[in-house]
N, C-alpha and C positions, 0 to 999 in steps of 0.2 A: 430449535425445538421442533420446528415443522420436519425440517428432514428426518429425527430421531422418529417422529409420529409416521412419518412415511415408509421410513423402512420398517419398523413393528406391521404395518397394514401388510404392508407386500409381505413380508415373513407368512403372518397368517391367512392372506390370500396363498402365499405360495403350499401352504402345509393343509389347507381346503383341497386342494388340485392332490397334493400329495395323498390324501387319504381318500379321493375318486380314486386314484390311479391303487391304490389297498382294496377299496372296497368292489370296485366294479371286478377283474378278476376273482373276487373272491367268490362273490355271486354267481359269472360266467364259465368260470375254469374245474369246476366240481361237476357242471353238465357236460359237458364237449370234452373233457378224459374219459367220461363214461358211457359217451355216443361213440366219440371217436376211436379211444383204445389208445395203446401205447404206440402203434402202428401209426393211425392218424394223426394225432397229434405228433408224432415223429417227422412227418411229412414237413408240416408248415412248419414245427422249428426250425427244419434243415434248410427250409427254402429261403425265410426269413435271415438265416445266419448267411446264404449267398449274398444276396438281392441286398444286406448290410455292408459288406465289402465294394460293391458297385454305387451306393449312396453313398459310401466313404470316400472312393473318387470323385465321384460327382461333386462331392459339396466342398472338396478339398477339406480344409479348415475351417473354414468361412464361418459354421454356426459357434464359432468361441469367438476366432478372432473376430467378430462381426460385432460384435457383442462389446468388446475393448472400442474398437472405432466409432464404433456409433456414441459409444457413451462419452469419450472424448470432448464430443463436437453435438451435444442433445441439444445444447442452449443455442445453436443457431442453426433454423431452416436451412438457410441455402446450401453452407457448408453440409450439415445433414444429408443432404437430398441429392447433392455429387459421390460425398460418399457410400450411398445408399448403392445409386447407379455403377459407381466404377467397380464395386463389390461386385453388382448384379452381373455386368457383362464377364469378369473373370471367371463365374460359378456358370455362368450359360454356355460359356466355351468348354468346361471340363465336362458340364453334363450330358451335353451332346455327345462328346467324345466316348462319356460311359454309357448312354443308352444305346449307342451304334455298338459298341465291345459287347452288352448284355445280350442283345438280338441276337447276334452271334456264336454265343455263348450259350446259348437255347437251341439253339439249328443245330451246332453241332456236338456238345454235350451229351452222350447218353443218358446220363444220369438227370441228367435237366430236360431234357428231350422227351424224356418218358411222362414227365409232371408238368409238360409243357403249357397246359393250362394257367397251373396254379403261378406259374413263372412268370409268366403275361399279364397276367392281374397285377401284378408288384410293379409293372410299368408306369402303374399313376404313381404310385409312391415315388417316383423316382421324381418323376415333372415335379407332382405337385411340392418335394421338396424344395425345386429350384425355387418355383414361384412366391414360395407360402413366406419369405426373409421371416419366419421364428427370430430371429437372433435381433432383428431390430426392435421388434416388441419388446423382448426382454430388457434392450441396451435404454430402453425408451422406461423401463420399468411398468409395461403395461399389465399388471398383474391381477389384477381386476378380471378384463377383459379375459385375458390368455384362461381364467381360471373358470367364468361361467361358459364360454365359448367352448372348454375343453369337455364339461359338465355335459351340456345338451349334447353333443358328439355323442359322448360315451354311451348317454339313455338310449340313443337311437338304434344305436349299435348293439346296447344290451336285447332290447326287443326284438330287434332282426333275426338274433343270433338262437336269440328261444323258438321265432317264427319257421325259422327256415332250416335250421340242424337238426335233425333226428336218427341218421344214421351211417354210418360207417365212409359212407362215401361220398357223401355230405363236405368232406378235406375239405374241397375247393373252395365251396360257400365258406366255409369257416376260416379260407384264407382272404379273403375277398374282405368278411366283415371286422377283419383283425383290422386289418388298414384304414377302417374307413371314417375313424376318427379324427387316424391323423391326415387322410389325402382332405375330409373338411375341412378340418382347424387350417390347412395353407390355403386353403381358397377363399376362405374368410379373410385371412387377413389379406391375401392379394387385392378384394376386393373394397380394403379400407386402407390402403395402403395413401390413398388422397387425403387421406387426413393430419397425415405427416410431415407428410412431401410434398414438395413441388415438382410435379409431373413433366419436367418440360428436360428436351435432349440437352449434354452440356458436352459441347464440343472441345473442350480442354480439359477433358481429362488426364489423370494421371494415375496412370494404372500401377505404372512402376514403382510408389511407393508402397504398394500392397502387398506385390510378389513376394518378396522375403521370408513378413510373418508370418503370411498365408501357408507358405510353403513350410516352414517351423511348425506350424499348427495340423497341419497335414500330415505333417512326420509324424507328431505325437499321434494325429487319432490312426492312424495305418498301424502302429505300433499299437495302441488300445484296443484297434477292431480287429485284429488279428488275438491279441491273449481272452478275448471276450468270447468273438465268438469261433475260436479255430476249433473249440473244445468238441464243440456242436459239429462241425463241418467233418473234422477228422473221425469223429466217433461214425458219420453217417457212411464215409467213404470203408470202414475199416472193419464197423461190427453191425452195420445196418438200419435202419428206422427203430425199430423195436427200443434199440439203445440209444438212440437221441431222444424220446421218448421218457425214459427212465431220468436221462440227465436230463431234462425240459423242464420234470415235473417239480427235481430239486430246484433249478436257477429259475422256476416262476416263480416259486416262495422268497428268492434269496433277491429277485430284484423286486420286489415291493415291497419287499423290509429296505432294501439298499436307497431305496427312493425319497423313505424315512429321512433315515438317516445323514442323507446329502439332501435335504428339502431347503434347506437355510443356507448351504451355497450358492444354488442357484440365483435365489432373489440377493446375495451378497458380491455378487459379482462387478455389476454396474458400479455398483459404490465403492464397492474398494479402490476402483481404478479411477473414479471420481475425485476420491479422497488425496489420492495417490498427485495424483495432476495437481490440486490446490494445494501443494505441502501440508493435509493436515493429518501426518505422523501419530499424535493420540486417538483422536476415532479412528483411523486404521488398524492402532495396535489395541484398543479397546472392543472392537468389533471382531478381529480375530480369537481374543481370548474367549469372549463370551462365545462362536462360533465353537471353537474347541473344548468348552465345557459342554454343549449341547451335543456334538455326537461323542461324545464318555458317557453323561449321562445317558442315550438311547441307546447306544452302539451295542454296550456289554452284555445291560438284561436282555436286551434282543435275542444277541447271539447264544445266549445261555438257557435261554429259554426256549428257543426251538431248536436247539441241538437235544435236552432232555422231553419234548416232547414233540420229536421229529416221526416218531410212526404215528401218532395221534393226527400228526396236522395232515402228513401225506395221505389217508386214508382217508382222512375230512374232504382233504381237494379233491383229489385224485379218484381215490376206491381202494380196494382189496388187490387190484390188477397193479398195483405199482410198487409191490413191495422192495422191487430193485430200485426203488426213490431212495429208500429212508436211510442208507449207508453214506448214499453221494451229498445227501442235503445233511447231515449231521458234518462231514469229512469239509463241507465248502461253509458252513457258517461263521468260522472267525476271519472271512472276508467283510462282512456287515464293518467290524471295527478298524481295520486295514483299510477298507474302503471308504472311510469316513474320515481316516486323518487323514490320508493322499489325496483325497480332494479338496479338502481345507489344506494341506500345504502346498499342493500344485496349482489348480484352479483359482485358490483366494486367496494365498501369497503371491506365489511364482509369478502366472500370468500379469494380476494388474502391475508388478514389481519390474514388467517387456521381460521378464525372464525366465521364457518358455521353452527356451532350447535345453534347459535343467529339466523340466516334465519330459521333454523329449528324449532325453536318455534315461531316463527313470523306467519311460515306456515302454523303450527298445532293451532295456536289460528284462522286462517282463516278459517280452512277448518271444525273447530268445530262449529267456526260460520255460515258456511256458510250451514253446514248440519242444525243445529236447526231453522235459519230463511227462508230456504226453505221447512224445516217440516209444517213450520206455512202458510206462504205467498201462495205457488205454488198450495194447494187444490181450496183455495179462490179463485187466482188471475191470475194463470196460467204462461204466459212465462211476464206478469210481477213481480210475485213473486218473479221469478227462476232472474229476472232482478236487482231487490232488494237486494236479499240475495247475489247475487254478490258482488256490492256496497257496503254494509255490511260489507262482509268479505274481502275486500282490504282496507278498510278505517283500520280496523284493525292491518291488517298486516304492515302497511305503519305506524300506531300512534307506532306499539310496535319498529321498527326498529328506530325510531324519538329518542325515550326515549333511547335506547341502544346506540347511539350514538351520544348523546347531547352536549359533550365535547368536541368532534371531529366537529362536526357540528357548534359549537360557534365559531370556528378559523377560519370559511368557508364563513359563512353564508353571514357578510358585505360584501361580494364579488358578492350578488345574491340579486338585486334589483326587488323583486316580484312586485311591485306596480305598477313599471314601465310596463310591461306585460300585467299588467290588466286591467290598463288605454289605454292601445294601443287597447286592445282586447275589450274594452267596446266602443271607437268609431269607432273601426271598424264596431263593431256589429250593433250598431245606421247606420249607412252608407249602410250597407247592406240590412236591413230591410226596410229604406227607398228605397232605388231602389226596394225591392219586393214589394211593395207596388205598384207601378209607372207600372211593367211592368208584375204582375200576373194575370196566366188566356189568357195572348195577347200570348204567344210564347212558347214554348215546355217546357216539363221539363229538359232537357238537356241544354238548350242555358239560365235558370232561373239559376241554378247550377253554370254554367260558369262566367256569368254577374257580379252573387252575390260573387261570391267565389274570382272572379277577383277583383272585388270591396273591398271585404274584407280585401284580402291581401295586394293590393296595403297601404290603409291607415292604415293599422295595420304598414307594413311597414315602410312608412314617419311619423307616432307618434312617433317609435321607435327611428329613427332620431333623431328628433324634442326633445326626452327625452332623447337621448343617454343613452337608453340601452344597457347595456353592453356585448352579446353576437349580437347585430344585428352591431354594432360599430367594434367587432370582426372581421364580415362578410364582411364589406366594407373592412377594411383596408386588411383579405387578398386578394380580390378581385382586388384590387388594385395593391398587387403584381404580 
């Protein structure tokens, strides 16, 4: 029972974090489109989607498989605290190697060379990643911590960002105080890292059991950070700032709904692979099922709902200046749902099951895909190409991981009443549409948003009811407790 009570906590500790990470953009990102322009904020997407593939080196694999290992071996210190260390020195080797390539990579880059500012700022993020082991906190399930720790970050950084941005050229600051939650949050935990560990050199190391999956887990994110962020990269080499800009505005809405809706893997990771180690077969496959009722339940109305009210939202964030948003964020929304089962079947099957090198090609069929339909799409069409080839390349990744676990997935499945979902989600939808009907044009876009979004949910909710849906039936009864 205790552990049942502890992973509900983490859950909702983890879905607090999850709704900073909604709410603070939402605040900050409606000012700095409207300082910066689609130009500026162009900038830092672009810079950001580099300075991601060099932290992807850097960090190898290590913050997933970090995560598997630690959680392994949580119940004993010393064991803990070698493999904490022999992690630490394989990630110090790689990041060295990436921050020497990055420097370089700024000197003689044109195109880096010219922003060369903003480039060098992104250098802490690089350290502070090696230092900050993220991955042990979570393997450790410190969700608590990780969640007010991330909280104050944010506030500081939200304040900064109103103090010190005001106009056009302003970029740099703005790329400076994007980072600067996350180069905290790793100094923090470096800083408490004695709490865990045992601080002392262990000369018998054994590095070589790590290599392997390290390297498995590296595959996968090289193949992830290449379909994530190529979109971004390519568009900036091919049609300029202006239109990384455009596609920014759509994938900042699309990752903080996405953060939603993968907020219950994160904190299900440790345990799965917990679960997994002690044979115990029913809470694994009762945790998965409830997992995959919860992004059906969020995934759908999400996606349905800011696809039919996609010029509303962009012009709420964004402004009037982004109307080349509202095509690419409509075109990239049934990634929310794609992205929410491939995470639950890659991350919180696959992995705790050591059966990563399946995510690994799942990835690398993505990111193959997703480089040749943005060769094609992104000349023509621009950041909706680059929108496209997304979509693409997750429907992908999501069909191969379906077929890799079909058998496993048959014994689940009558547990996960899709229909129900989509009949909730479609009269809601009818419901909403009608009140925009009634009250567009008369009252702000803010208070349209509210109304409709209110409206939405409410009846999405009592369909749910009404059809005894199986994770909304969930929600009451524990509510109840």
């Amino acid at each position: 029972m205790k552990k049942n009570v502890s992973v509900k906590w983490n859950i909702v500790m983890n879905f607090i974090l999850t709704m900073s990470n909604f709410i603070f953009p939402l605040i900050t990102f409606p000012y700095v489109s409207r300082v910066l322009l689609p130009v500026g904020t162009g900038k830092v997407a672009f810079a950001t989607s580099i300075v991601s593939y060099f932290t992807m080196v850097g960090m190898l694999g290590i913050p997933t498989y970090g995560i598997r290992a630690c959680a392994k071996v949580r119940d004993d210190k010393e064991k803990l605290s070698k493999t904490v260390q022999e992690i630490m020195v394989i990630n110090t080797i790689a990041m060295t190697l990436s921050l020497v390539s990055y420097i370089i990579a700024i000197i003689f880059v044109p195109r880096m060379a010219h922003d060369s500012t903003l480039f060098m700022i992104n250098i802490a993020s690089l350290v502070f990643n090696l230092i900050g082991c993220e991955w042990l906190y979570k393997a450790l399930e410190q969700y608590s911590y990780i969640t007010i720790r991330s909280i104050i970050l944010k506030f500081v950084a939200l304040i900064l960002m109103f103090l010190m941005v005001h106009q056009k050229s302003d970029y740099v600051i703005y790329g400076a105080i994007s980072i600067l939650a996350s180069v905290g949050s790793n100094l923090f935990n470096f800083l408490n890292l004695r709490r865990f560990l045992t601080l002392k050199w262990y000369p018998n190391m054994n590095l070589r059991q790590h290599i392997r999956p390290i390297f498995s887990f590296f595959m996968m994110t090289v193949a992830t950070t290449i379909y994530t962020n190529l979109d971004s990269v390519m568009l900036g080499f091919m049609k300029g700032d202006e239109a990384v800009g455009y596609y920014n505005a759509a994938v900042k809405i699309k990752t903080i709904l996405v953060s939603l809706v993968t907020s219950m893997g994160a904190v299900l990771l440790p345990r799965l692979s917990f679960y997994l180690k002690e044979g115990r077969d029913k809470e694994f496959k009762d945790l998965t099922v409830r997992s995959l009722q919860f992004v059906c339940f969020i995934s759908i109305p999400l996606w349905i709902y800011f696809t039919l009210f996609a010029k509303e939202g962009i012009y709420f964030l964004s402004g009037t200046e982004y109307t080349g948003s509202i095509v690419p964020m409509q075109i990239i929304m049934p990634t929310l749902f794609l992205i929410g089962i491939s995470n639950l079947l890659g991350i919180q099957i696959l992995v705790p099951m050591d059966r990563e090198n399946e995510v690994l090609k799942s990835v690398a069929i993505g990111a193959v895909v997703n480089l040749i339909v943005n060769a094609i799409c992104i000349p023509k069409f621009g950041a909706s190409g680059a929108a496209f080839g997304t979509l693409v390349a997750e429907a992908f990744v999501t069909g191969y991981q379906i077929y890799v676990l079909r058998d496993f997935l048959k014994s689940i499945i009558q547990n996960v009443k899709l229909f129900k979902n989509i009949i909730a989600t479609a009269c809601s939808s009818s419901a909403a549409l009608g009140v925009l009907t009634l009250i567009n044009g008369r009252i702000s876009l803010f208070l349209i948003l509210i109304i409709t979004a209110g409206i939405f949910g409410i009846v999405y909710g009592v369909v749910g009811l009404f059809l005894k849906e199986e994770f909304t039936m969930y929600l009451l009864r524990y509510m109840k407790k």
